[in-house]
N, C-alpha and C positions, 0 to 999 in steps of 0.2 A: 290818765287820758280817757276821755270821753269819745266810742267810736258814734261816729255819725251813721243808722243805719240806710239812710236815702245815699250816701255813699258808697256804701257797702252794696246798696243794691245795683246803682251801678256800675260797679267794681264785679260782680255778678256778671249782669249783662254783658259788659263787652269781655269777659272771659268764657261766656260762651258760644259767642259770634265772632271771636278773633280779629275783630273789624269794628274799627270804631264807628263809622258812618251806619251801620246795619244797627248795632246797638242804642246808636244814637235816635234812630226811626220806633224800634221797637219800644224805647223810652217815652218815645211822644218829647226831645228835649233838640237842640242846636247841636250839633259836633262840637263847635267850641266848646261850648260851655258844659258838655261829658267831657273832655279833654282835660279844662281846667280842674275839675272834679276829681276826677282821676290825678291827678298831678299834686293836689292837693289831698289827697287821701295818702299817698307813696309819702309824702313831707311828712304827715303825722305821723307815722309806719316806722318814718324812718329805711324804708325799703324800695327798691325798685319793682315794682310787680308786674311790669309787661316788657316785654324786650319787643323794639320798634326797629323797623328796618325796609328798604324796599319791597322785600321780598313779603313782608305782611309784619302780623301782630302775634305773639305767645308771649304765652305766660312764663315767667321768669320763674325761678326755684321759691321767692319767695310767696308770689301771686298762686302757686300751685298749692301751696302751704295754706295762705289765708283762703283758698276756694273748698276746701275739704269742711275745714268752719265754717263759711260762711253761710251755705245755703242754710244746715242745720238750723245755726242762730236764726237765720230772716224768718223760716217756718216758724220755730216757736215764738219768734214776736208777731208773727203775724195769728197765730193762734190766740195769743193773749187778747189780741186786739177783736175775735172773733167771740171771746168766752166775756169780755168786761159788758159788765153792765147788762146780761141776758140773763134769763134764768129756765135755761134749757140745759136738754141734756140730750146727746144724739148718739145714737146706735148704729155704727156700720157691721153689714151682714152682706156672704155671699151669697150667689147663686143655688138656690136648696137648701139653705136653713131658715129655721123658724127661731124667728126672735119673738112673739108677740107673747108668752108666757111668764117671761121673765120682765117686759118691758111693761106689763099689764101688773106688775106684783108692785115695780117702782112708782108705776101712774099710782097707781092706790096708796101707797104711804106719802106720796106728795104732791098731794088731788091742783095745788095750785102751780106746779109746772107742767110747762110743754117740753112733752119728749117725741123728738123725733128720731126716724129712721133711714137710713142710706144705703142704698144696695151698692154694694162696690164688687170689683173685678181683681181679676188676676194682678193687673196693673198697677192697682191703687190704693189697694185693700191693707196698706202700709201708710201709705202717703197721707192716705187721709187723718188717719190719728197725728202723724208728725204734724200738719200743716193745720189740725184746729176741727178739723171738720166734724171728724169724729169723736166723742167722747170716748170712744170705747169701739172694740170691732171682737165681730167675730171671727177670726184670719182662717184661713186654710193653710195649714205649713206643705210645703217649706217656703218660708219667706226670708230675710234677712232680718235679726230680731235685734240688731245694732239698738240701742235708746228704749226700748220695750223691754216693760215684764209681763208675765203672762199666768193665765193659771188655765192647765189642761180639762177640756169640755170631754171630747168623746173623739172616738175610730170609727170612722164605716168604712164597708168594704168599694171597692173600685170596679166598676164594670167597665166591657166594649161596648159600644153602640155604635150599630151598624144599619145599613139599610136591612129593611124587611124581608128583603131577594136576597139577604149573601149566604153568604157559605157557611158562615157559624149563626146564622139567625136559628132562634129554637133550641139551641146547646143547651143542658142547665149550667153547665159551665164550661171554661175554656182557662186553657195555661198559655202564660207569655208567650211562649214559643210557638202557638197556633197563631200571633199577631204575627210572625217574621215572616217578610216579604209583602206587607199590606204596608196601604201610604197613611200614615199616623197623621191626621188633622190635629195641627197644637197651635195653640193662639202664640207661643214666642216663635215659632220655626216656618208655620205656613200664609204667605203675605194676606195682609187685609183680613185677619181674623183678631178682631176684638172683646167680641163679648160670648159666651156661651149662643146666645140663639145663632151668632153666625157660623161657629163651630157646629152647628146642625144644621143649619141649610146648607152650608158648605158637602156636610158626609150625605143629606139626601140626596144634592144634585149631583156629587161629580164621585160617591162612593167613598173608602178609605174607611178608616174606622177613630171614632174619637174614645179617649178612656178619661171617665169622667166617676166624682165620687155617685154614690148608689143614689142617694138624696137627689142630687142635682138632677139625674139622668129621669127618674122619678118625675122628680116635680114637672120636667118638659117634655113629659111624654108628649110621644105622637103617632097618629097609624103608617106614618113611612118609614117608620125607624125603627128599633127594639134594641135591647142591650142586655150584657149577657155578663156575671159575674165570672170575675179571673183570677182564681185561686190563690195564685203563688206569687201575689204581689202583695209589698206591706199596705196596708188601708192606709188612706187617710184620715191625717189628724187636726184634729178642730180646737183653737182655744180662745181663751178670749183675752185680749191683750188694749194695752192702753201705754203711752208716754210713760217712759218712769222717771221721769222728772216733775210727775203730777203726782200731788199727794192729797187727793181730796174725799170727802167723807162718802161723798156720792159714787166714786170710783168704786170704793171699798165696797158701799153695802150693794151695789151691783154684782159686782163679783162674789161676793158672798150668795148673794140670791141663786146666780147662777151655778155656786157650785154646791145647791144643796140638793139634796135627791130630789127628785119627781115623785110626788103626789102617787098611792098607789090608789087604780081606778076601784 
């Protein structure tokens, strides 16, 4: 059997809108004609996948089954469809690392592609390889490394950074335990922080303290801020990781490039 993936997509949609009418908007399609969709994807299935009732719409034992698959599958066919027929190769990187050594070594052995680069976040910085975007990232762990292999870059160390005015501003350095009782600015815990710059304008205006790798904190220096190394935490670790259900030649001699020593000056 052949799955239909414009079904599967969605079979997607209204499994995460529990509502067909909501799903059906989001699609840009008719309610009926999602309905019959869905009605006919469960026929081919062979399975019931949503359980309907006045009370609303969920997913059935089997629809919870095919949703664990499904999104996977749609990424990397929608990746494919992102990689045919281009001849690029694109570099996701966080906040405070430098890609442009390794990416300058690639440009030069294949002077006729374009290679691009993607800064990505906390958020995303997974997503993007599964979904196509990235060729290749530099992750900051810990991420979930589900469909990824990886080959380890490097550790830095982890500082606080704080305002200018606090209490361990000037430290040459500080132990976890000198954080306890200050309010931890963290892009998953504290609302409406998304990306590193707002995790510092967040700790300039309202105080707290953010703990960020040495690099990153670095790279956004500012004179209302300062950050201050913290012993007795593990560093963070950096690698570079790609789909491993990719196995292409360009993957390889990147990673290769990147995991050869550095040029002594």
């Amino acid at each position: 059997m052949d799955l239909d993936l414009r079904k599967l997509r969605y079979f997607v949609a209204v499994a995460e809108h529990l509502n067909f009418g909501r799903a059906a908007e989001a699609l840009h399609i008719a309610q009926p004609v999602l309905s019959r969709q869905i009605r006919a994807l469960e026929a081919e299935l062979g399975a019931q996948l949503f359980d309907r009732s006045s009370a609303g719409t969920v997913l059935a034992p089997a629809g919870v089954r095919l949703l664990d698959d499904a999104r996977p599958l749609l990424a990397q066919a929608s990746a494919l469809l992102r990689r045919v027929g281009t001849d690029s190769f694109t570099v996701g990187f966080m906040p405070g690392l430098i890609v442009t050594p390794a990416v300058r070594v690639l440009a030069a052995r294949h002077p006729g592609m374009r290679i691009d680069v993607l800064r990505t976040t906390w958020d995303d910085q997974v997503e993007v390889i599964h979904d196509g975007r990235a060729d290749v990232g530099y992750v900051r762990l810990p991420v979930p490394l589900d469909g990824l292999r990886c080959v380890p870059l490097f550790t830095e160390p982890r500082v606080a950074v704080v305002p200018a005015s606090h209490r361990l501003a000037g430290k040459e350095s500080v132990l976890e335990s000198d954080l306890a009782g200050e309010r931890l600015v963290r892009h998953d815990t504290t609302p409406g922080i998304r990306s590193v710059e707002e995790k510092l304008e967040h700790v300039a205006m309202h105080g707290g303290v953010a703990v960020l790798p040495l690099s990153t904190a670095v790279f956004y220096s500012r004179e209302d801020l300062t950050h201050v190394p913290i012993s007795d935490i593990a560093p963070n670790e950096v690698v570079l990781a790609w789909a491993a259900h990719r196995h292409t030649p360009l993957i390889a001699e990147f990673a290769e490039i990147v995991s050869e020593p550095a040029p002594r000056a």
